[in-house]
Each structure stands twice: as C-alpha cells, then as structure tokens.
N, C-alpha and C positions, 0 to 999 in steps of 0.2 A: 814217238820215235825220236823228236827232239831228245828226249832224257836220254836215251841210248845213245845217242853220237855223241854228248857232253860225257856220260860214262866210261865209254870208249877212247873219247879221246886223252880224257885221264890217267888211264891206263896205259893207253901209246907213251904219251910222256914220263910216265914213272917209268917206261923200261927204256925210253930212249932219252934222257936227260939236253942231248946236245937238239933235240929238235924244239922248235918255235912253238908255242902252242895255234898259233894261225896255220901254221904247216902240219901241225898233226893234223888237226879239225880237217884240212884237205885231202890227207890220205883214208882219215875214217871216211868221210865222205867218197873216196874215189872208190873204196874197196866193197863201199854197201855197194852203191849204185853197179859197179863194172858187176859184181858177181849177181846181184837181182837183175841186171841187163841181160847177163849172160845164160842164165838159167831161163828166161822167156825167153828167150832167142834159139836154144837149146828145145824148146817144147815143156819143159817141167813145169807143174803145177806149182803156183806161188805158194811157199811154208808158214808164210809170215815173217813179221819183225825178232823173234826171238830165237829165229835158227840162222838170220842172219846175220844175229847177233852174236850170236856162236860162235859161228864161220868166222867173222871176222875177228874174236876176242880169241880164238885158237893161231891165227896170223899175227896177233900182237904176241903171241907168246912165242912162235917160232921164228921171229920176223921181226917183231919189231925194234932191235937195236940195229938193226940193219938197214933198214929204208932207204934213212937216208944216203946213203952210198947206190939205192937203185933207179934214182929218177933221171940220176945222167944217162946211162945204159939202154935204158925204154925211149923212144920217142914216143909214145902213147903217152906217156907222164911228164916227159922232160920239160914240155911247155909250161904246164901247169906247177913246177917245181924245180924251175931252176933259178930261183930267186937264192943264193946263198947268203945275202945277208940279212935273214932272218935266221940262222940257227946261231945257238947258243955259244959263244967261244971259249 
C-alpha cells in the first residue's frame, strides 16, 4: 500500500505544482483513509487497495488543482491543513 500513496502522491503534485509534497502525502492519506472509513461505516464489503486506488486517482484528476483552496472551507480538514507555509510560492 506504501507504493500506492508514494504513487499517488506524485500524481497529486504533478497536477497541483503549488502544493508541498508533505501536504500532498496528507491529502492522499486523508482521502484513502475518510473513503475506506466511510464505506465500513456505510456496511460495504472491503474491495481492496486497488479500487481505492481508483477512487482516489479519479479525485486527483477532478480535484486535484483544487485542494488546496478546500481545507480552509471543511473543518474536518482545516486542522490538519492549514499550515500555509508549506505550499509552493
């Protein structure tokens, strides 16, 4: 699974250039975890690493130049990401 969030988070950064790569790492990380949280929490049967590898690499492509503009707006995230002087100037 390691290899997949290093993956991932490569990808987040190629589409969003102003974000930190410590601050990517924590969005791929938030976005496995909240949706595999969310789907047992939901009752659905676990699919494995490679459908939530998907999911989430189909949010970096609709999503991710955008992020970082959404952790102000969420309190669910804002904690965790409202460090701005880690992104990119």
């Amino acid at each position: 699974m390691q290899e997949k969030i290093d993956k991932l988070t490569a990808e987040l950064l190629e589409k969003n250039p102003q974000m930190s790569a410590g601050r990517a790492r924590v969005w791929i990380e938030l976005l496995w975890s909240d949706f595999e949280s969310t789907s047992a929490k939901a009752g659905y049967d676990y699919r494995g690493a490679d459908y939530t590898e998907n999911l989430v690499r189909q949010l970096i492509v609709s999503y991710g130049d955008k992020l970082h503009h959404f952790a102000g707006r969420n309190p669910k995230y804002a904690h965790l990401l409202d460090a701005s002087d880690d992104m990119v100037q």
